[in-house]
C-alpha positions in Angstrom: -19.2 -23.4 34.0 -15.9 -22.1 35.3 -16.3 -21.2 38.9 -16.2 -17.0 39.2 -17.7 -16.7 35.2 -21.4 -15.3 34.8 -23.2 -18.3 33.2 -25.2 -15.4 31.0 -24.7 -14.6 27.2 -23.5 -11.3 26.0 -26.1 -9.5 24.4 -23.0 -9.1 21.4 -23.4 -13.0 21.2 -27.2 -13.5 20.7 -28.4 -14.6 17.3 -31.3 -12.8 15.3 -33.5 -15.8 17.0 -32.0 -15.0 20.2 -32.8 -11.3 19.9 -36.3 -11.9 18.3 -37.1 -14.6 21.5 -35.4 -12.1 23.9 -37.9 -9.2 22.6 -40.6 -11.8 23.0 -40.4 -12.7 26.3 -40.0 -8.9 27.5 -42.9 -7.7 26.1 -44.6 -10.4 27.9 -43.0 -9.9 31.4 -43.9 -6.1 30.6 -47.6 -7.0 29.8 -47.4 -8.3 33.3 -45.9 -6.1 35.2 -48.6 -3.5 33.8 -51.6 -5.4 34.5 -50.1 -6.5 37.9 -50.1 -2.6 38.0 -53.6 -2.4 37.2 -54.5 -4.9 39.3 -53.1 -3.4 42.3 -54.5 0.4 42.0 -57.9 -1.3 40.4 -60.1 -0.8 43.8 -58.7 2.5 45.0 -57.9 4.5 41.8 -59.4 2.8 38.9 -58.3 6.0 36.7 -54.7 5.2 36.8 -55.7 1.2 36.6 -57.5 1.9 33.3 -54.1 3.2 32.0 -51.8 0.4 32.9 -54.5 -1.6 31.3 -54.1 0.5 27.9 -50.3 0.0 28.2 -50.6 -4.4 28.8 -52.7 -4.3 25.6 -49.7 -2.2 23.5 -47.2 -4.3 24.8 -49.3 -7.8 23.7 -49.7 -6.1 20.6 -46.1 -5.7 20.2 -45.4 -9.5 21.4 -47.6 -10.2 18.3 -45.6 -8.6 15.9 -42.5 -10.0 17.1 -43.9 -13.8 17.2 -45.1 -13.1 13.6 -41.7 -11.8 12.2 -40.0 -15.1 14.5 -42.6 -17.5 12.5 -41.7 -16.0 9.0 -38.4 -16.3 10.0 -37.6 -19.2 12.3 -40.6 -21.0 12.5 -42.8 -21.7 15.8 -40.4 -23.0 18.3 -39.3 -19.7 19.8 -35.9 -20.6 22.2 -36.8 -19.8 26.1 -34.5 -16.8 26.9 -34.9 -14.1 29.2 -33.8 -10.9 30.6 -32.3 -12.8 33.5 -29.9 -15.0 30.6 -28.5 -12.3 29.3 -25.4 -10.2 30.9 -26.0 -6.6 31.3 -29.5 -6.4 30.1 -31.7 -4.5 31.8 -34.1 -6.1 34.9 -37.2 -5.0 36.5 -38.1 -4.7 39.7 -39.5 -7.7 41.0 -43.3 -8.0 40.8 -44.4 -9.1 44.5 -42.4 -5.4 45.6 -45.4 -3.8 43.6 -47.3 -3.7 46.8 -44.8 -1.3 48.0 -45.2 1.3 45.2 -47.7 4.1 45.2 -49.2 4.9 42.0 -46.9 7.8 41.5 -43.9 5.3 41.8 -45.5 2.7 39.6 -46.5 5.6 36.6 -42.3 6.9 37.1 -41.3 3.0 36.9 -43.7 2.7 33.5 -41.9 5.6 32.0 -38.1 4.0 32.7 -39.6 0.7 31.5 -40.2 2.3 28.0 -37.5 4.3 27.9 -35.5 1.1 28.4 -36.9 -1.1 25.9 -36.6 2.0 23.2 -32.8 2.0 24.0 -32.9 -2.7 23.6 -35.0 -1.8 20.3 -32.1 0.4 19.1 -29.2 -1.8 20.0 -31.5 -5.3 18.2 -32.0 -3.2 14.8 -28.6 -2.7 14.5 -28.0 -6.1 14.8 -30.0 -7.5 12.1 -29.3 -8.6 8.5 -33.1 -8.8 7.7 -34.6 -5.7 6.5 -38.0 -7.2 7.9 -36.5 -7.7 11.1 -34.9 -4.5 11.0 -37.9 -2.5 10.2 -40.1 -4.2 12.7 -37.0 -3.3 15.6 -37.2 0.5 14.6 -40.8 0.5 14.5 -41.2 -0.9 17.8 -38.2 1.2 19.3 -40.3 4.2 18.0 -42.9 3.0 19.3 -41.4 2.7 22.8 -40.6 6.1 22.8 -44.0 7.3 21.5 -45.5 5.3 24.6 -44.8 8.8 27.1 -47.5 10.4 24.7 -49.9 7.6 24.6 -49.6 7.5 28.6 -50.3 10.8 28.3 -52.9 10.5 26.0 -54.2 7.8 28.6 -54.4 10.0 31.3 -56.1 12.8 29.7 -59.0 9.8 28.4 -59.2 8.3 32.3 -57.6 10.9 34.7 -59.6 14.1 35.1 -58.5 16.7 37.2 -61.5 15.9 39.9 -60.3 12.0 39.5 -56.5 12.7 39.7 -57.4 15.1 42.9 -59.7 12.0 44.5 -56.8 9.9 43.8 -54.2 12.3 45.7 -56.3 12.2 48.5 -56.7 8.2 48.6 -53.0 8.1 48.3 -53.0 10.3 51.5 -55.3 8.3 52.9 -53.5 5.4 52.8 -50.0 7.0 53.9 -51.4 8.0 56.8 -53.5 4.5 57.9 -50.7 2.3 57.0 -47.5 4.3 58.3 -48.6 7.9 60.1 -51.2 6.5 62.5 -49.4 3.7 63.9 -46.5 5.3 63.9 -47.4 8.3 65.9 -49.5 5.8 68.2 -45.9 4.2 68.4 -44.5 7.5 68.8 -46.4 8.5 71.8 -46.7 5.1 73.8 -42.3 5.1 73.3 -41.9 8.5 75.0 -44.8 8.8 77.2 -45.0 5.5 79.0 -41.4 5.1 79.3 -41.0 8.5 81.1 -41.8 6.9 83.9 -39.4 3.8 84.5 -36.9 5.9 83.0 -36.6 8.9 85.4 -38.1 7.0 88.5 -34.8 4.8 88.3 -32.6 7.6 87.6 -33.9 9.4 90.7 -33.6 6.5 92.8 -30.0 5.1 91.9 -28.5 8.3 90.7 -27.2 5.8 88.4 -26.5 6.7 84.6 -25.2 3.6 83.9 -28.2 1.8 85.3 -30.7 4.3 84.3 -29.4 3.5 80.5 -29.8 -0.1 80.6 -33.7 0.6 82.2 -34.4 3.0 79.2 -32.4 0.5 76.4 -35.2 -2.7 78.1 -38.2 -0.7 78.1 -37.7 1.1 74.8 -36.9 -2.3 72.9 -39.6 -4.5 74.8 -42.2 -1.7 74.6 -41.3 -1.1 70.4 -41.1 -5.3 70.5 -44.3 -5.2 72.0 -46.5 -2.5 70.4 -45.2 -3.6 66.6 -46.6 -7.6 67.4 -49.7 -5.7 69.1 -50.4 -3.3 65.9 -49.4 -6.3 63.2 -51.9 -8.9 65.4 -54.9 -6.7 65.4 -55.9 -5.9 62.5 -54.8 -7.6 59.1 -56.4 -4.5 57.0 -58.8 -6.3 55.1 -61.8 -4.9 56.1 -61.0 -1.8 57.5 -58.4 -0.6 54.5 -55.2 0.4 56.7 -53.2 -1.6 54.4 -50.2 -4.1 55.5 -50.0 -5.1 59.1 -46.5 -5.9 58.4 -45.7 -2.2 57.6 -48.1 -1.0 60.6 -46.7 -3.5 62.8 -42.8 -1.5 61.8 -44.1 1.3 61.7 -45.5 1.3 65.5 -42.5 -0.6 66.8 -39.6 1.4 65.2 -41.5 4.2 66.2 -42.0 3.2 70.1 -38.3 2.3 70.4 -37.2 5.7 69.1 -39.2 7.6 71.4 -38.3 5.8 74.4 -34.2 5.6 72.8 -34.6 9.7 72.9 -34.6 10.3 76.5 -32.5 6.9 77.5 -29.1 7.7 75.5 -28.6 10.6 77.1 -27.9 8.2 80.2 -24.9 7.3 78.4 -22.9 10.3 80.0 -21.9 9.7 82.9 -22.7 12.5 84.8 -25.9 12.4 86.3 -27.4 16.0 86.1 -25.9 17.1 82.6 -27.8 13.7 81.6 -31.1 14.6 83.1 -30.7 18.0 82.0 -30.3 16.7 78.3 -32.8 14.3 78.9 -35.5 16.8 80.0 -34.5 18.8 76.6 -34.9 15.4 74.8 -38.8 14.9 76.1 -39.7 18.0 75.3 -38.7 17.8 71.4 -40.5 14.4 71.5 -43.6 16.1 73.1 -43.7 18.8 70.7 -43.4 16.5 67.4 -46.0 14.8 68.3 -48.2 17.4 68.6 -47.0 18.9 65.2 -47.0 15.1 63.8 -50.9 15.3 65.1 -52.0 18.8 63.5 -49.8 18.0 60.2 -51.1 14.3 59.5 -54.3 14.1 61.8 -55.8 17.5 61.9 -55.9 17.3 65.5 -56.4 21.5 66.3 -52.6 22.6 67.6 -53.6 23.8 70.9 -55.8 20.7 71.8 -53.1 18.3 70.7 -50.4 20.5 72.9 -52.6 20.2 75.5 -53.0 16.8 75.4 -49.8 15.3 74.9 -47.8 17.9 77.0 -50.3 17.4 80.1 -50.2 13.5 79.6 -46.2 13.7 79.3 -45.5 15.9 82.5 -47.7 13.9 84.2 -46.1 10.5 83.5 -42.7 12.5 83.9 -44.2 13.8 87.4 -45.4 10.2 88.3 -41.8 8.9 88.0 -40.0 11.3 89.1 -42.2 11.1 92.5 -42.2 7.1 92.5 -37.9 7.4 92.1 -37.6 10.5 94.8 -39.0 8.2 97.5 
């Protein structure tokens, strides 16, 4: 290979093998990817699961068809090529990011994968000689794009509106174990409990510069700390809170913004126009907490206001004292 040339084939270059194979191997890697989809909604929202299973079984079904028309044709030895051999061809999204995809993503990705192999159907029948092959192409590309109505027709079979309701609210579930909860426990241990190294060091020094620096080591050592702390405790097996890997972000990004807020302002170097904007800084942060708590936790506004605001000028109160003496 000449070094700086793709080592792919021009979908222009395939043969009628080639295209057949090619056709082949997709509707396999499609099969797949749907029952990987299946597989991964199968405990929580069986409804949708039983619909990705419908739409494996078309796409094997098609894979028949095109090894039949490759055996009348070509014989049994079908060539090994991919999506990945050719240039330009379309890709999917690789399988192990399906854990990352709610079942609102997955059922959008289903539709572009159809509408995508409809458009390869279109371009392969044109390519053709072999009115067989050609026939069996169109069929299949029409087939592709009749596949939003049997999706639909899937859902109206498995997805009532009850089960399509119960499955909105699982989906919220899940958001707000995995990402909402630890986040806003992150949330509230970043600007709460750094309130008070943060102030009692800029009221004893006077310092910006070295009030900053406090603020920048407790922020990322409290975010390094509650992300291993919120990853470590609970791998989310048993208790259904999903990936600790995303819980564990989520909590530490989450800590080391909140205590970040009221640290950066240090970066002016006047001390009370600092503070000032500092003090303006906490009390956003205590505030969208409390919203973040009625919105996500149903925490009633007035109790979470108290709680948080109380707990914040408290802390604030505690360093503030500990840095005046």
């Amino acid at each position: 290979m000449i070094p700086g040339f793709s080592s792919r084939r021009r979908f222009s270059d395939l043969t009628e093998q080639e295209i057949l194979a090619l056709a082949i191997s997709s509707e396999e890697d499609d099969a797949q990817i749907y029952r990987m989809y299946a597989e991964r909604l199968r405990a929580d929202f069986p409804a949708s699961a039983a619909i990705f299973d419908g739409m494996a079984a078309e796409e094997d079904d098609h894979r028949r068809r095109l090894i039949d028309e490759h055996e009348r044709r070509f014989g049994g030895v079908i060539p090994l090529i991919r999506r990945e051999h050719v240039s330009g061809y379309y890709a999917r999204r690789p399988i192990w990011l399906v854990e990352n995809l709610g079942v609102e993503t997955m059922r959008s990705e289903a539709a572009a994968m159809e509408k995508q192999a409809e458009r390869f159907y279109l371009a392969a029948a044109k390519r053709t000689s072999d009115v067989g092959t050609r026939k069996l192409l169109g069929d299949l590309a029409a087939a592709e794009a009749n596949h939003a109505e049997s999706a639909v027709t899937l859902e109206q079979t498995h997805l009532t509106e009850t089960t399509r309701d119960e499955e909105a609210d699982e989906a919220h579930r899940q958001f707000v174990l995995t990402w909402v909860q630890p986040g806003l426990a992150g949330l509230m241990d970043g600007s709460v409990s750094t309130l008070a190294p943060i102030f009692a060091t800029a009221f004893a020094t006077q310092n910006t510069h070295t009030t900053f620096l406090v603020g920048l080591a407790a922020s990322i050592g409290a975010g390094i700390s509650m992300g291993f702390t919120e990853a470590a405790s609970d791998d989310g097996q048993i208790s259904g809170r999903g990936s600790p890997v995303k819980r564990g972000i989520a909590a530490g990004v989450m800590t080391t913004l909140g205590g970040l807020g009221h640290a950066l302002p240090y970066l002016i170097p006047h001390f009370w126009t600092a503070t000032m904007i500092a003090f303006a800084v906490v009390f956003v942060e205590l505030w969208a907490i409390v919203w973040i708590q009625n919105r996500y936790m149903d925490t009633p506004f007035l109790r979470a206001a108290f709680q948080v605001v109380l707990g914040g000028a408290l802390v604030f109160a505690a360093g503030a004292l500990i840095g005046a003496g």
